[in-house]
C-alpha positions as semicolon CSV with decimal commas, in nm:
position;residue;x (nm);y (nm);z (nm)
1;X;12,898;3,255;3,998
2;X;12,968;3,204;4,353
3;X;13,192;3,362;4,581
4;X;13,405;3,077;4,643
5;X;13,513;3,051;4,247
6;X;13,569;3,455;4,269
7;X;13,793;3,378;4,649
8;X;13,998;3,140;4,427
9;X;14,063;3,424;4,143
10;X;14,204;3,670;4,446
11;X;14,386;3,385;4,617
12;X;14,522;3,294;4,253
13;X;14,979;3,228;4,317
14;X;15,086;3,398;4,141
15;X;14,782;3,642;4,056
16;X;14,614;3,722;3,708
17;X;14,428;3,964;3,623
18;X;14,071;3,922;3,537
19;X;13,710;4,095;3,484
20;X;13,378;3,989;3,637
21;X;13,124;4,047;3,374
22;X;12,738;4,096;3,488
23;X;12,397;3,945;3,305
24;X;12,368;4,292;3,185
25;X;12,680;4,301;3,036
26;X;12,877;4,508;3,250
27;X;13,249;4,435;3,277
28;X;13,461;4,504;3,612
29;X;13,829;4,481;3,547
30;X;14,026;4,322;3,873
31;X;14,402;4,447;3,790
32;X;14,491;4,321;4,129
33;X;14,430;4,158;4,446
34;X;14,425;4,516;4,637
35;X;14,130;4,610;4,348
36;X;13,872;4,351;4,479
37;X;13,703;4,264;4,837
38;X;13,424;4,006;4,925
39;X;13,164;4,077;5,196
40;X;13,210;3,834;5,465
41;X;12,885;3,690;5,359
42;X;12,984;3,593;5,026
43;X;12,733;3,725;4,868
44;X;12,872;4,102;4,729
45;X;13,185;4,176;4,558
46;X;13,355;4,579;4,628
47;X;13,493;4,657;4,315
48;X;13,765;4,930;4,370
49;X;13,861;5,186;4,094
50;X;14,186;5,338;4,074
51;X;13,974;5,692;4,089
52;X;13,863;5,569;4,410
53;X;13,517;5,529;4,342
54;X;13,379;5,155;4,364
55;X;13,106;4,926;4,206
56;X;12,922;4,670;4,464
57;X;12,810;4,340;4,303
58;X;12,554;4,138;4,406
59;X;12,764;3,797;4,315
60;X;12,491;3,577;4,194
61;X;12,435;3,871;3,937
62;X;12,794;3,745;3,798
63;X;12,782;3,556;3,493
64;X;13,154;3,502;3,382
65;X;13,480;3,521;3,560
66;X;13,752;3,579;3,252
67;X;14,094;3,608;3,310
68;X;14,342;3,816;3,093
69;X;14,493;4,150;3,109
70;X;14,179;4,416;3,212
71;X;14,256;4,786;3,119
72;X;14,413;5,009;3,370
73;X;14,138;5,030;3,622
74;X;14,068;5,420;3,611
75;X;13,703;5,411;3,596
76;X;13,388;5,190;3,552
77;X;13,380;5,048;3,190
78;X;13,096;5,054;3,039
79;X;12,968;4,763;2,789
80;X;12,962;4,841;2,438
């Protein structure tokens, strides 16, 4: 993944919803633009939970960018 196909996702008019999902299977909902941030490098992804706790993603770690409607963003979902 890189952090110009992620940029796109936030940019996205009008914006959907999506979930960046890790190698290890982790999945990080995105319910909206003000849920997501990109280091100025490009290279990690802030992933901000509505309990205001956050995940930090190294982006080449990303495997898949789906889009869709994520669960309310309350807390870090874990993989099943």
């Amino acid at each position: 993944m890189t952090a110009t196909e992620i940029q796109r996702a936030i940019k996205a008019n009008p914006f959907q919803p999506f979930e960046l999902v890790t190698g290890d299977g982790g999945k990080y909902p995105v319910p909206t633009r003000d849920h997501i941030a990109l280091a100025p490098s490009g290279r990690i992804a802030a992933i901000f939970f509505d309990n205001d706790s956050a995940a930090h993603l190294d982006v080449f770690l990303v495997t898949a960018l789906r889009y869709g409607t994520p669960p309310r963003n309350v807390s870090r979902r874990k993989s099943s």
